[in-house]
C-alpha positions in Angstrom: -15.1 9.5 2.4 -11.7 10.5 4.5 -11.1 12.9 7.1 -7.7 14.3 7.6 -6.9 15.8 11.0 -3.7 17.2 11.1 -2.8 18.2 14.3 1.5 19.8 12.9 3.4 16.9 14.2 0.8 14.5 13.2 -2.1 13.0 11.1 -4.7 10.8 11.7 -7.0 10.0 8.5 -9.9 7.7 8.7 -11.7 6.8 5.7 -14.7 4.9 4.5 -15.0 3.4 1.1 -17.5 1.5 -1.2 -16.8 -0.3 -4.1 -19.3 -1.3 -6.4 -19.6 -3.0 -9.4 -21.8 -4.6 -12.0 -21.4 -6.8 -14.8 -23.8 -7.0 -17.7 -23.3 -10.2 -20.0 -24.9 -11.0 -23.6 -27.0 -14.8 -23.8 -24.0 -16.2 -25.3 -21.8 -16.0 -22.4 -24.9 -17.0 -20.0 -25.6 -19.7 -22.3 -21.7 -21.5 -22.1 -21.5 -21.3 -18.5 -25.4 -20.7 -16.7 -24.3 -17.4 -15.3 -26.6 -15.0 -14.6 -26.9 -12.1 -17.5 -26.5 -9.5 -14.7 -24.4 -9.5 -11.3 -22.9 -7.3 -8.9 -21.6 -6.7 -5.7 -20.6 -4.0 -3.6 -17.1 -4.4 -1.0 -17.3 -2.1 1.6 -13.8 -0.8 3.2 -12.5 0.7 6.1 -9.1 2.6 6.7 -6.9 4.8 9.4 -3.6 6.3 8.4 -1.5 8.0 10.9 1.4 9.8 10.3 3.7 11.0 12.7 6.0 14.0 11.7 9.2 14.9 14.3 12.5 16.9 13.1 15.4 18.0 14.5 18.4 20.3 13.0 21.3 18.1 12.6 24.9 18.0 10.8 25.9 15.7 7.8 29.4 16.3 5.4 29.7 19.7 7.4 26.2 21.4 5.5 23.3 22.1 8.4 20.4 19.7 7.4 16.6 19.6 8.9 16.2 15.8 9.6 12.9 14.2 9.9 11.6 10.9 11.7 7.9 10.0 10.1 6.6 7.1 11.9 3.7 5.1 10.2 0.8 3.3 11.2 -1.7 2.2 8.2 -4.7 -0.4 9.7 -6.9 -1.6 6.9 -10.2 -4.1 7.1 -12.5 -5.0 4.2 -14.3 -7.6 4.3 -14.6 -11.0 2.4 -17.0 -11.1 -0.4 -17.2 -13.9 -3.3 -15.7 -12.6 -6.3 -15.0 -16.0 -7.8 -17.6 -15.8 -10.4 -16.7 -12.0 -11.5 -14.7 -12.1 -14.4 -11.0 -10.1 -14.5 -10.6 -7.8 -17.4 -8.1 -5.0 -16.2 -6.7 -6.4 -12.6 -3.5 -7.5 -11.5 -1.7 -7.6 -8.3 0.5 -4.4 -7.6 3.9 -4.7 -7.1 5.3 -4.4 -3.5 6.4 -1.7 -2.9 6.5 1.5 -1.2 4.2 3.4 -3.9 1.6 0.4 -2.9 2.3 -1.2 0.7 0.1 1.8 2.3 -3.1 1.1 -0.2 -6.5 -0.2 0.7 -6.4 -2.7 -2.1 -3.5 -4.9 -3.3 -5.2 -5.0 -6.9 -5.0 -2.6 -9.6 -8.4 -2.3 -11.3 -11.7 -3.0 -9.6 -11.9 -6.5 -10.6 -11.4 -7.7 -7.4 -11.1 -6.0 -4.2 -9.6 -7.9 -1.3 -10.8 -8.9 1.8 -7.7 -7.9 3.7 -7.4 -6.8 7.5 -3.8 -5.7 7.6 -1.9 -3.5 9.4 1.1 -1.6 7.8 3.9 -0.1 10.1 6.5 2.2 8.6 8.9 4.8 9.0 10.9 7.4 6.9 13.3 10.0 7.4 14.3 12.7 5.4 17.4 15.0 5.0 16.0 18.8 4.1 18.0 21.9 3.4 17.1 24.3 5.7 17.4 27.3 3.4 15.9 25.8 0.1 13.2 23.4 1.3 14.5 20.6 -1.0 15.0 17.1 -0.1 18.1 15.6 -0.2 18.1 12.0 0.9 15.4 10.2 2.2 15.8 6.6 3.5 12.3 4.2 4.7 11.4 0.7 5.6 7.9 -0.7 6.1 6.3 -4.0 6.7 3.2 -5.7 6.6 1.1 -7.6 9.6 -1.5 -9.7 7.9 -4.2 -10.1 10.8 -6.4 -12.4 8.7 -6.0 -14.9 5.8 -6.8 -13.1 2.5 -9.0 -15.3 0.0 -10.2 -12.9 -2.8 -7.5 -14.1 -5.3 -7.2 -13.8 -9.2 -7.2 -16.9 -11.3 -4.2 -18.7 -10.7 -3.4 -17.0 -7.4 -2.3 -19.0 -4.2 -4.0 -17.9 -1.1 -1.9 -15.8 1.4 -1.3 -16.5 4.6 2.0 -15.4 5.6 1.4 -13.0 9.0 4.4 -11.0 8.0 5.5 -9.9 4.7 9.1 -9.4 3.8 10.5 -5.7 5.1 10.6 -3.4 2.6 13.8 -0.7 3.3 14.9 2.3 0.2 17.0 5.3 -0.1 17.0 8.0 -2.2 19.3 10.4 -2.1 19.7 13.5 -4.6 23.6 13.5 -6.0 22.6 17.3 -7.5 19.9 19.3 -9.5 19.8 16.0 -12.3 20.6 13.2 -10.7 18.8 11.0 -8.0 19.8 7.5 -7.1 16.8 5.5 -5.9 17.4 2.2 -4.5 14.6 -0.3 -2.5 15.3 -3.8 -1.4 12.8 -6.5 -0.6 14.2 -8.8 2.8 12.4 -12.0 3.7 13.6 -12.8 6.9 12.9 -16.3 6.8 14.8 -17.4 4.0 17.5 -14.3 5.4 18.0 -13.3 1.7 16.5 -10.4 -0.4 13.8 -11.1 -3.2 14.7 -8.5 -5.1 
């Protein structure tokens, strides 16, 4: 359940989620390794996104441009729940990125859900023709403050702790009508190099 209230300039969107799931095994598989023939659980999760949305006209390589500033706070809690036992057919971590950093779960799949209490702080602008509406560049960075240590892991999976994730900062910027250059780099500022 989500509420968007969008107020022009800005966007505040709470949401509530729950995330259920149940597993039904055969006597084989109870039989190898004494777990129950049928278990479940259900993760509840708690979000607030809110966007900020500011522009100005502006000047860049003598055309008149719209430029925005869209200043992001993401706060996410769910809490921990054993998942240990569940098996993982179709999870995996997702990729960090910006398609991802602003997500409830870091796991594709509902496999596991994790118990994260994050908050995610970003900010994009944008460069928009005033008389078409198209974007023509758009340049972001966002970061991660992990408030809590997250234990829901997948098999193989180190626990996280880090309070701060690396920065994440991208460009895209439209050469014309068929071509787009899209770039992101990952920064960890404590080894001062980028990941990737």
């Amino acid at each position: 359940l989500s509420r968007p209230m969008n107020q022009g300039w800005f966007t505040l969107t709470p949401k509530v989620m729950l995330t259920g799931r149940q597993y039904q095994y055969d006597g084989a598989n109870t039989a190898i390794n004494g777990t129950p023939y049928s278990q479940g659980v259900v993760v509840p999760t708690l979000s607030l996104d809110a966007i900020g949305r500011l522009e100005r006209p502006t000047q860049w390589g003598g055309k008149d441009w719209v430029q925005t500033l869209e200043p992001r706070v993401f706060f996410v809690n769910t809490p921990y729940r054993n998942q240990s036992v569940y098996p993982v057919y179709d999870s995996a971590r997702y990729d960090y990125s910006f398609a991802t950093v602003f997500s409830e779960n870091a796991y594709s799949g509902y496999d596991r859900m994790a118990d994260n209490r994050l908050l995610t702080l970003g900010a994009t602008s944008r460069f928009i023709d005033p008389t078409t509406g198209g974007e023509s560049a758009r340049f972001g960075v966002a970061q991660i403050l992990r408030l809590k240590d997250q234990k829901v892991l997948l098999p193989g999976e180190v626990p996280l702790n880090d309070r701060v994730s690396d920065t994440l900062v991208g460009a895209t910027v439209n050469v014309d009508s068929k071509w787009l250059i899209d770039t992101t780099v990952q920064y960890n500022a404590k080894t001062n190099s980028s990941e990737r």
